[in-house]
SERO-4910 file (N, C-alpha, C, O; in steps of 0.05 Angstrom, whole numbers):
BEGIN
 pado doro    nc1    nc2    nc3   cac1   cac2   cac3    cc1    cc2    cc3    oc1    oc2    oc3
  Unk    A    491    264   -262    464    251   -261    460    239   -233    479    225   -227
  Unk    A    442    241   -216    428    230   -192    427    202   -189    431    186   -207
  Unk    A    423    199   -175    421    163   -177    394    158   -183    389    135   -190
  Unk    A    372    175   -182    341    171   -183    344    171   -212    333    153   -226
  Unk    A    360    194   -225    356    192   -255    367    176   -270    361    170   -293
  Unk    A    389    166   -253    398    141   -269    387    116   -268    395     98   -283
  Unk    A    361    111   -244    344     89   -239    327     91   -256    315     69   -258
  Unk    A    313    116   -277    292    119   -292    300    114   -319    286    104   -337
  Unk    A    327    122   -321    339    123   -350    345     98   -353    353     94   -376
  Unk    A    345     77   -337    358     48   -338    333     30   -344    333      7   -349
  Unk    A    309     48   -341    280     34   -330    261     46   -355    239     36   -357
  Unk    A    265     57   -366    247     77   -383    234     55   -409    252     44   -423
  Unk    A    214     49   -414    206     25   -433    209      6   -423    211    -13   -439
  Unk    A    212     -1   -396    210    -33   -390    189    -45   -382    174    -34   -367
  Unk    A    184    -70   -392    162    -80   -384    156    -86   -346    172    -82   -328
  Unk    A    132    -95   -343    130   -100   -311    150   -116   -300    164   -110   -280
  Unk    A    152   -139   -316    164   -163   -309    194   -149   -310    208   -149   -289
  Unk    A    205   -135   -336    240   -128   -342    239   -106   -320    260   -104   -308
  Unk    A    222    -91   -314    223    -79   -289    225    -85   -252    234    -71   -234
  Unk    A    208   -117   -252    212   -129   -227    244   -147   -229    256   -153   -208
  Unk    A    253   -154   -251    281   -166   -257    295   -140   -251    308   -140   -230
  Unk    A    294   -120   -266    313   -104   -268    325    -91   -222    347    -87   -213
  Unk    A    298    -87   -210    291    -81   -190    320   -105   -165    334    -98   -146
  Unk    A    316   -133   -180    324   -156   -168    353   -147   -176    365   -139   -157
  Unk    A    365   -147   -195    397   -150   -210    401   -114   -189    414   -111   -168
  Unk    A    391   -100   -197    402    -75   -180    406    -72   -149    426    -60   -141
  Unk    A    389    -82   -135    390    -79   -112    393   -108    -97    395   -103    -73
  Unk    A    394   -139   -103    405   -155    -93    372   -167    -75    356   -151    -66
  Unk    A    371   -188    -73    341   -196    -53    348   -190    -25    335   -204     -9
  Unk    A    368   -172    -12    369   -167     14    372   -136     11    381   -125     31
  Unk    A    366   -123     -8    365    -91    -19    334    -79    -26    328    -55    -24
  Unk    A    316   -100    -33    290    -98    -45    271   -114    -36    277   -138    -34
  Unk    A    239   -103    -27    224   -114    -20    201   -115    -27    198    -91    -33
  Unk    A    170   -130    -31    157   -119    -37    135   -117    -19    137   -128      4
  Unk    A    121   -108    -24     94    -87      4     66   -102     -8     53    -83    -16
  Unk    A     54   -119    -11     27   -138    -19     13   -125     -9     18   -128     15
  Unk    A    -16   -100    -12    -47   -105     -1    -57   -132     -1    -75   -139     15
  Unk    A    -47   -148    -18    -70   -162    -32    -95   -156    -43   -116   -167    -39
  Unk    A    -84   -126    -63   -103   -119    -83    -99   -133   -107    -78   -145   -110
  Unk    A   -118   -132   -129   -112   -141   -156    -89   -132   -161    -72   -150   -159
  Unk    A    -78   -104   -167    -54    -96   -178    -35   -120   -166    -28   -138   -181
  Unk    A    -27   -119   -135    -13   -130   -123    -13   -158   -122      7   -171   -115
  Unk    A    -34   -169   -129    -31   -193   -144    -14   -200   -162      5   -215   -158
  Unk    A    -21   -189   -184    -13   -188   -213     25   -185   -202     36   -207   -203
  Unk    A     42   -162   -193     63   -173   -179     69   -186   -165     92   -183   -157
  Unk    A     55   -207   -153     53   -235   -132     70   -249   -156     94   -256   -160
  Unk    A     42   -248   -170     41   -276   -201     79   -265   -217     95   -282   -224
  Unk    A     83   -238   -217    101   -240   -237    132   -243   -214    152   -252   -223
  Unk    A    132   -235   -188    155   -244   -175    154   -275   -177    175   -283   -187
  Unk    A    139   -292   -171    136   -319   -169    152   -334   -189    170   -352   -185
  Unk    A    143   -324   -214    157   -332   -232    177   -324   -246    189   -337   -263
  Unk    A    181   -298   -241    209   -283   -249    234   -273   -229    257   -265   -234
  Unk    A    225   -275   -210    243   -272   -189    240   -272   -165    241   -253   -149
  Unk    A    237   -296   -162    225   -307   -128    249   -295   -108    240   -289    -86
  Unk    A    270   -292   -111    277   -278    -87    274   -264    -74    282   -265    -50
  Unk    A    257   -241    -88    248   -220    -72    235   -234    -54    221   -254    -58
  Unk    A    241   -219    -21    223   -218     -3    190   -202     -1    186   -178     -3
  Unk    A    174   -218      2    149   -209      3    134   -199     36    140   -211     56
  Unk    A    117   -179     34    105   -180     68     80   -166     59     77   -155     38
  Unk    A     67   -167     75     31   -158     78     32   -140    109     46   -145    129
  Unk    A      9   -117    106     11   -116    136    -18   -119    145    -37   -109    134
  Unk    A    -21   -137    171    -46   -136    185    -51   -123    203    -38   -125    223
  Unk    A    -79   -102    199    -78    -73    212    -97    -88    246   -102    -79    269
  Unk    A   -100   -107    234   -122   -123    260   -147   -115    258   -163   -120    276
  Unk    A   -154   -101    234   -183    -95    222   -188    -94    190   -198    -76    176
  Unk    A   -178   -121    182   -184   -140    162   -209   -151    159   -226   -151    177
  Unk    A   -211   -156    145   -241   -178    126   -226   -202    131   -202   -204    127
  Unk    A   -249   -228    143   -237   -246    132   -244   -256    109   -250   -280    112
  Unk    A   -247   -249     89   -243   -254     59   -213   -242     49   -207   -245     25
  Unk    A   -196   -227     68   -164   -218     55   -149   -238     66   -129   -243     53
  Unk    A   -154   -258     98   -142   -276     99   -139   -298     90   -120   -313     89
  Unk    A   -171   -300     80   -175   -325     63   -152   -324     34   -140   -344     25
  Unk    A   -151   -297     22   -141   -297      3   -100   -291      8    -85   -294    -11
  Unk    A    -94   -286     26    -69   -292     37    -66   -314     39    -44   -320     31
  Unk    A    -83   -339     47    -75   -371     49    -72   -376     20    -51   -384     11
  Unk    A    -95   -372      3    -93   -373    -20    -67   -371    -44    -56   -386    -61
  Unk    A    -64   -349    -36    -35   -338    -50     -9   -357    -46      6   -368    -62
  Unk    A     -9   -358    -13     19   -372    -14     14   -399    -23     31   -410    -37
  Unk    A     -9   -412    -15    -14   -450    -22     -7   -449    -64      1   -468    -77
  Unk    A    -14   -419    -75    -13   -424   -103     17   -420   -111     28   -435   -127
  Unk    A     32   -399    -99     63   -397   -107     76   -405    -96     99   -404   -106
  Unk    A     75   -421    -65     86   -431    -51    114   -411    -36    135   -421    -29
  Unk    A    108   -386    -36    122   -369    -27    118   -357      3     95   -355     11
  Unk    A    135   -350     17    135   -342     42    129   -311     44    147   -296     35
  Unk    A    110   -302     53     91   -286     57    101   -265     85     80   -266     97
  Unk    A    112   -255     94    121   -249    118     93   -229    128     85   -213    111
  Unk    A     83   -229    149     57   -202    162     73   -195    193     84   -206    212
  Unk    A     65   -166    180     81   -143    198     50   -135    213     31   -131    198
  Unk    A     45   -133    247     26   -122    256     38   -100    274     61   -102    282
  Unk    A     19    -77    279     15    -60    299     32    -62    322     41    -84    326
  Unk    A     37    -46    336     49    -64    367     27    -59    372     13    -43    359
  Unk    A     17    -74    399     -4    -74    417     -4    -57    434    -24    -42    435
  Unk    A     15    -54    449     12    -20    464      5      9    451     -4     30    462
  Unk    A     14      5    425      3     36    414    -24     32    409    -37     52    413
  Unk    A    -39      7    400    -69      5    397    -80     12    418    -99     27    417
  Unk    A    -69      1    443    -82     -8    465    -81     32    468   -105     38    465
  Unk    A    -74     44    470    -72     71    475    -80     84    458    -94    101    470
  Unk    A    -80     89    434    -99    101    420   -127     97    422   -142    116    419
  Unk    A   -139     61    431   -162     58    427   -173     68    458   -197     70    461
  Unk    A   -154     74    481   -162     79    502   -176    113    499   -195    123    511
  Unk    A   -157    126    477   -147    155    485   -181    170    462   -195    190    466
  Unk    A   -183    152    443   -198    168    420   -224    143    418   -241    149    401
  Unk    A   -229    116    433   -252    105    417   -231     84    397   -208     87    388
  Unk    A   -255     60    395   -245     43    364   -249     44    344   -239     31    326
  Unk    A   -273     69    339   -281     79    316   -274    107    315   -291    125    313
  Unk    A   -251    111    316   -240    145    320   -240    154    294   -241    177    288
  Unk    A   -238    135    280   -232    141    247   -257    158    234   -251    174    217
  Unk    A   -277    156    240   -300    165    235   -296    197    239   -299    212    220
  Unk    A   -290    205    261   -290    231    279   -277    256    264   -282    280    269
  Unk    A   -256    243    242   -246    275    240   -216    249    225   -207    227    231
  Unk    A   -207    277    199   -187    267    180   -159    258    201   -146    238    196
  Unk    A   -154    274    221   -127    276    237   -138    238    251   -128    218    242
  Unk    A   -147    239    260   -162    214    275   -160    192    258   -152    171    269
  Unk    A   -166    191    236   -163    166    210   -139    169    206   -128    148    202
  Unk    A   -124    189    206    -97    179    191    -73    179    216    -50    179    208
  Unk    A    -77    180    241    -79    173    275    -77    138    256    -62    124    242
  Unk    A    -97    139    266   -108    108    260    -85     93    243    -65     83    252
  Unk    A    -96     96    210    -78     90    197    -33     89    203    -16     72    197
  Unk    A    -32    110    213     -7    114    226      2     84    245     24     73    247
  Unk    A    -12     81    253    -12     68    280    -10     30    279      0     11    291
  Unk    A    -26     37    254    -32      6    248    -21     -3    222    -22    -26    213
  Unk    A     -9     21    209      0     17    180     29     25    178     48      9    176
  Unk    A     28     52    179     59     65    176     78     52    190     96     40    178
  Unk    A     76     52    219     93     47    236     99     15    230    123     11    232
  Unk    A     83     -9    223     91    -37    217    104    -33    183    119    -49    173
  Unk    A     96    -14    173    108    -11    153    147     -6    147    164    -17    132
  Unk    A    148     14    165    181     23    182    192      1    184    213     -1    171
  Unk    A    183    -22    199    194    -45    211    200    -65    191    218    -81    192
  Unk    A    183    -61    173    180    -82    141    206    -74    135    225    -89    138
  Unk    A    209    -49    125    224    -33    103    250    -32    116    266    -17    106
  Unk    A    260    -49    142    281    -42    157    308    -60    139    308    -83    130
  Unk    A    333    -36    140    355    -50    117    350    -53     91    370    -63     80
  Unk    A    326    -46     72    325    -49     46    334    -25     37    335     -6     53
  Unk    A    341    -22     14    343      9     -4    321      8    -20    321     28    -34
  Unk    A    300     -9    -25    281      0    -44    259    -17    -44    259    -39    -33
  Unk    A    239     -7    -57    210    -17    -45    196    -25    -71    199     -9    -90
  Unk    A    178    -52    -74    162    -50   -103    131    -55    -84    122    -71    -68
  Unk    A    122    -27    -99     91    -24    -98     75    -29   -123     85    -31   -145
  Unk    A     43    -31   -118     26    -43   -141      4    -17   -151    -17    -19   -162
  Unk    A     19     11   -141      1     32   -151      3     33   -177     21     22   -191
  Unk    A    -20     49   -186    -19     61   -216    -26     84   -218    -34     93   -197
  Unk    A    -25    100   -238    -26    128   -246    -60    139   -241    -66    161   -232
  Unk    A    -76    117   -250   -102    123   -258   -125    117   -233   -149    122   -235
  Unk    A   -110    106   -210   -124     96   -191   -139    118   -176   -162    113   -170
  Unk    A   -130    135   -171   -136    160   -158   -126    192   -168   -104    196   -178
  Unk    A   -144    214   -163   -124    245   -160    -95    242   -152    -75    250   -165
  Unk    A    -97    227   -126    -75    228   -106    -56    221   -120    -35    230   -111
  Unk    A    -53    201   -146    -22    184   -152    -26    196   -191    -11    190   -209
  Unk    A    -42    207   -193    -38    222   -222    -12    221   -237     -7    217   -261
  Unk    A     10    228   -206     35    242   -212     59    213   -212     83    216   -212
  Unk    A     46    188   -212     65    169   -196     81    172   -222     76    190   -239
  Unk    A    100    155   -223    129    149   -236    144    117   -233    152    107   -212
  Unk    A    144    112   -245    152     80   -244    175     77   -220    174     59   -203
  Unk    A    192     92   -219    216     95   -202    209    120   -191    196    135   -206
  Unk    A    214    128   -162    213    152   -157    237    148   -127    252    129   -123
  Unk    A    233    178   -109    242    173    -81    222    173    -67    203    189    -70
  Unk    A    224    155    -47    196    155    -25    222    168      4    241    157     16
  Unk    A    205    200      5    218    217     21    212    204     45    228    200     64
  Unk    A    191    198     43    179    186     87    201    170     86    218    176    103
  Unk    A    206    149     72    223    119     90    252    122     72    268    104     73
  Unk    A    258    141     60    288    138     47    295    124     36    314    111     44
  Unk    A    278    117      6    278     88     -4    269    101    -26    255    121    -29
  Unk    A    281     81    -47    279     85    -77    247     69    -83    248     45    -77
  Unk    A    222     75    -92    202     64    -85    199     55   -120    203     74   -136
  Unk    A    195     33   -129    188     18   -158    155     12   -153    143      0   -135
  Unk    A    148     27   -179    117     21   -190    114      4   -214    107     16   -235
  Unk    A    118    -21   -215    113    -36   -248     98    -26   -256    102    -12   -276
  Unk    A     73    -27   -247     46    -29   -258     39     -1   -251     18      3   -240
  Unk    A     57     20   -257     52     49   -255     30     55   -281      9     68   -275
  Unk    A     33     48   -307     17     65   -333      1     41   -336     -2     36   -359
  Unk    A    -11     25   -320    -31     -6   -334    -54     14   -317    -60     27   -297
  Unk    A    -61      6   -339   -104     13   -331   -112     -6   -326   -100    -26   -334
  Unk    A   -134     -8   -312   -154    -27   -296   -163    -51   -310   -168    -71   -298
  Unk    A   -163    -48   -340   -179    -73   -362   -147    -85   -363   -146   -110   -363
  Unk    A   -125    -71   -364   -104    -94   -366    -90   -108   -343    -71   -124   -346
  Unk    A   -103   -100   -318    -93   -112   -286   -109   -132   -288   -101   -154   -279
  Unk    A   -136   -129   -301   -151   -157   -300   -157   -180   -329   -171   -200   -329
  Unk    A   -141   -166   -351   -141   -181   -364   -115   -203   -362   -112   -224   -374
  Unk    A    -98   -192   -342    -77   -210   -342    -81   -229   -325    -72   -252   -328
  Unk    A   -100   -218   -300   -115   -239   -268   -134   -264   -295   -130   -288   -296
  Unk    A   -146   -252   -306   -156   -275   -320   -141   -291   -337   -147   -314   -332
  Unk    A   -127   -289   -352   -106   -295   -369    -88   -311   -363    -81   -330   -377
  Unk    A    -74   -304   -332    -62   -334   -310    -84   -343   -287    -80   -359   -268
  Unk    A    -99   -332   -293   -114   -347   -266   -104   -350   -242   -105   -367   -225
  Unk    A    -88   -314   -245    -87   -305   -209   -102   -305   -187   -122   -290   -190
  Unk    A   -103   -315   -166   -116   -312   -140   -124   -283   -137   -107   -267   -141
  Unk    A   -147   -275   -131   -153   -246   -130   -176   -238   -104   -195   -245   -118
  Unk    A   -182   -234    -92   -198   -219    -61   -233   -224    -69   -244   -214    -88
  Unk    A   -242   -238    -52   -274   -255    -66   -290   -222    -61   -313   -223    -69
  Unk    A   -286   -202    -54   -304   -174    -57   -296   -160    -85   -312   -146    -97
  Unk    A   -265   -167    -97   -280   -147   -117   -296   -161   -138   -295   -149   -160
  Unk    A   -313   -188   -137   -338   -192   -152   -354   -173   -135   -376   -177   -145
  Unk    A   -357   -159   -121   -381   -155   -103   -378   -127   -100   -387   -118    -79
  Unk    A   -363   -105   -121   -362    -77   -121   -343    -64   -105   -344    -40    -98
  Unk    A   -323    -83    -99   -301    -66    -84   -268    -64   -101   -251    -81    -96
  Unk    A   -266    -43   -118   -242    -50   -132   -213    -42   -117   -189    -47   -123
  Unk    A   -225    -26    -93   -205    -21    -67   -209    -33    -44   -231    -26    -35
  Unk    A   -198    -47    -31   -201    -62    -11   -177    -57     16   -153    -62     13
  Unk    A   -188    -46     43   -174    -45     64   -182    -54     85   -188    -78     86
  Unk    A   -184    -32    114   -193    -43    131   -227    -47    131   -241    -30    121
  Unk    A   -237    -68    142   -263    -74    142   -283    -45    149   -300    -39    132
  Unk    A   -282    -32    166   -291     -3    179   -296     22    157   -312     40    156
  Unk    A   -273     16    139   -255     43    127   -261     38     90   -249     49     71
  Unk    A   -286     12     89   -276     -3     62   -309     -3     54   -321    -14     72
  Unk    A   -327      6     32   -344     -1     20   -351     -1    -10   -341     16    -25
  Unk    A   -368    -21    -18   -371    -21    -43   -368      6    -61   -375     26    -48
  Unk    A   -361     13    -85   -369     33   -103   -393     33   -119   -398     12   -131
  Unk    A   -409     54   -123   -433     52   -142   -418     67   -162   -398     80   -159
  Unk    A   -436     60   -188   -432     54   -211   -417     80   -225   -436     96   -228
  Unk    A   -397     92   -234   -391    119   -243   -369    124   -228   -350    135   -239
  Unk    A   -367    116   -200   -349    128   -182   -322    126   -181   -314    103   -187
  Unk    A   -310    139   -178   -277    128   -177   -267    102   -160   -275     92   -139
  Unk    A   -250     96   -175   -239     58   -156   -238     67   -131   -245     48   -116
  Unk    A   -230     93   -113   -225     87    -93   -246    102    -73   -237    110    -52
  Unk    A   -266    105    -78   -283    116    -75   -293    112    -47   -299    126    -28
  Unk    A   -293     83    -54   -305     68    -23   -279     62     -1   -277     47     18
  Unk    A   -265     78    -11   -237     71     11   -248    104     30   -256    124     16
  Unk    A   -247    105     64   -252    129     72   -274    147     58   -271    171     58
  Unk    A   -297    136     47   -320    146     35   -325    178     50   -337    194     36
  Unk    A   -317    186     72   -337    203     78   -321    233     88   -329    251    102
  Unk    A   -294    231     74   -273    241     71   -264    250     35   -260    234     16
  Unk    A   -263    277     34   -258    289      4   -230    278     -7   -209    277      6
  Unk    A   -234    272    -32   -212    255    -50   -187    257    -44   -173    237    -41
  Unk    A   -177    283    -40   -149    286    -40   -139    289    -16   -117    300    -13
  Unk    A   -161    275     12   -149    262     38   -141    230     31   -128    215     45
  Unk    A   -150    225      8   -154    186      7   -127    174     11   -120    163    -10
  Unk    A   -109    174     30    -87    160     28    -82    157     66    -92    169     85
  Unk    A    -66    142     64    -64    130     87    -46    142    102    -49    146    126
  Unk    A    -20    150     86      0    158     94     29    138     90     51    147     97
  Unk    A     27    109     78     35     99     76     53    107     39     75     98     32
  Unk    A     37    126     25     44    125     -4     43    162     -7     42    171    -30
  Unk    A     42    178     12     53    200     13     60    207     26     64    231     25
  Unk    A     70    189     54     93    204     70     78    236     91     56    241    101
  Unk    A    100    248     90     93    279    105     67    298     95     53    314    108
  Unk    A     67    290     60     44    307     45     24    298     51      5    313     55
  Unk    A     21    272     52     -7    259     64     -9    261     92    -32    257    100
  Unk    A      6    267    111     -6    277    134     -8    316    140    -17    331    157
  Unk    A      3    319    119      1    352    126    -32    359    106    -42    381    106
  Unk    A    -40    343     97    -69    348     85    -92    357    110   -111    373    113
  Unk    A    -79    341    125   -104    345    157   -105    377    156   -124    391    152
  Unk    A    -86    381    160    -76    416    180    -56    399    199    -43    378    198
  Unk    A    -65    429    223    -56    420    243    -64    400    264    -85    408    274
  Unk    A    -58    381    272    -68    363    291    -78    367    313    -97    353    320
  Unk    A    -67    386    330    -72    395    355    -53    420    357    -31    422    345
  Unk    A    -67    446    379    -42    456    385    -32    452    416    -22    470    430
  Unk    A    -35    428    424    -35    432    455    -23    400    463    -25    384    445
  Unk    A    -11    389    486     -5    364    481    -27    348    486    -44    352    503
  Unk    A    -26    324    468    -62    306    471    -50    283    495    -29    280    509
  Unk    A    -70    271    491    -58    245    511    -54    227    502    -48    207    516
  Unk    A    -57    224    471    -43    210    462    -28    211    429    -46    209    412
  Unk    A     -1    215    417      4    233    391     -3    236    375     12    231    356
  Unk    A    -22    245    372    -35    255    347    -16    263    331    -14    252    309
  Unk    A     -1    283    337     16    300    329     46    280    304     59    286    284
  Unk    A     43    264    317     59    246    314     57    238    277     71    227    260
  Unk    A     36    246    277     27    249    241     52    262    225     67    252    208
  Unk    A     52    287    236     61    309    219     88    310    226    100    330    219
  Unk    A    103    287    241    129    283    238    136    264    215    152    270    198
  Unk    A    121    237    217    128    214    206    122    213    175    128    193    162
***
C-alpha cells in the first residue's frame, strides 16, 4: 500500500475536526501547515484549528492587490483566536518586472498573462510558505467549482511534493455557513454583498443570481481556466497552451514549468 493510500484509509469517515487532529498527530506542527484565503471555507478551519489544534502553523498570502475589507478581516481573525497569522508576499523584483514587461493590468489581456500574474504573486510566495513541511491543509470543496469536482480529502499535490488535506472536501455551502453562524466565525464583509469567492481586488466580482460560487473569480475567462495555479499545479498552467514560442522579456514560460 502507498503512503497516499494509507493516508486515506486512516482518514476515510472522519470528521473535519478528527481530520485536522488526525493531520496534527501524523505529521507533527513542524510537518503541516495551513494556507488561509480568508474565505468562509477557510474560516471555518481558522475556528476548528484554534480550538482543536493550535499548533498548526497558519499563513495567508498578500498578492499586493487585496481589498481592504480582507485586511480588515485578517486583523479580525487573529484579535478573535489570538493566533499568529504568518503573510508571505511577492518578491518585489519579479513584480517590478513583470509590471514593467506586460502592464498592471496584464491579467485582462490573455489566460497566459493572468496566470503570469497569479504565478508571480501567488505560487512563487506560496513555495516559500510550504518550505520544510510534508503536508498542506486547504479549505477547498468538491462542489465549489468544475475544476475540484475530483478533490479528495487527502490527495498528492504534484506541483509542491506535499501530501495536500481537504477537511471540508464533501461540506456544501449551507453547511460552511451554518457552522460560521453557529460559532460566530469572523467571515470577509463582501460575502453579504454577492461575493462567495473572494481574491484579488482586479480579478474579483460579485455573482448574479444562478451563477456558480466562483463565477466572479476571473469572470471573463471560461470555467475550466478558473484556477490560479496554486490548486492545480502543471494542469492548471498547461490549460493556457503554449505561452510563447520565442524568448519574452520577461517568463512567461515559466508557467509551464512550475
Amino acid at each position: 500500500m502507498s503512503e497516499i493510500d494509507r493516508y486515506r484509509q486512516e482518514t476515510t469517515g472522519l470528521s473535519a475536526t478528527a481530520m485536522i487532529r488526525w493531520a496534527l498527530s501524523t505529521f507533527g506542527p513542524d510537518g503541516v501547515s495551513f494556507a488561509s484565503s480568508l474565505g468562509a471555507e477557510d474560516q471555518v478551519i481558522t475556528h476548528l484549528i484554534a480550538e482543536h489544534a493550535p499548533q498548526i502553523p497558519l499563513f495567508t498570502l498578500d498578492t499586493g492587490r487585496l481589498y481592504q475589507e480582507s485586511y480588515d478581516l485578517l486583523e479580525r481573525t487573529r484579535e478573535r483566536y489570538r493566533l499568529e497569522i504568518s503573510v508571505y508576499f511577492p518578491e518585489t523584483k519579479r513584480v517590478e518586472e513583470m509590471a514593467r514587461a506586460h502592464g498592471p493590468n496584464l491579467f485582462y489581456e490573455s489566460v497566459e498573462n493572468r496566470k503570469l500574474c497569479c504565478h508571480v504573486r501567488k505560487v512563487e510566495p506560496l513555495g516559500r510558505a510550504l518550505g520544510g513541511v510534508r503536508a498542506w491543509i486547504v479549505g477547498l470543496r468538491q462542489e465549489q467549482a468544475i475544476t475540484r469536482q475530483d478533490l479528495r480529502p487527502v490527495d498528492w499535490d504534484e506541483a509542491n511534493g506535499l501530501i495536500k488535506i481537504s477537511p471540508l472536501a464533501a461540506w456544501t455551502e449551507s453547511e460552511v455557513w451554518d457552522f460560521i453562524r453557529r460559532h460566530d466565525v469572523p467571515y470577509h464583509a463582501f460575502h453579504d454583498q454577492g461575493f462567495p469567492s473572494i481574491g484579488c481586488a482586479p480579478c474579483t466580482r460579485a455573482i448574479r443570481p444562478g451563477e456558480d460560487t466562483r463565477a466572479g473569480r476571473w469572470w471573463w475567462e471560461r470555467p475550466e481556466h478558473k484556477e490560479c495555479g496554486i490548486h492545480l499545479g502543471e494542469s492548471a498552467a498547461g490549460t493556457a497552451g503554449p505561452a510563447t514560442t520565442s524568448p519574452a522579456p520577461f517568463g512567461i514560460q515559466e508557467i509551464e514549468t512550475s
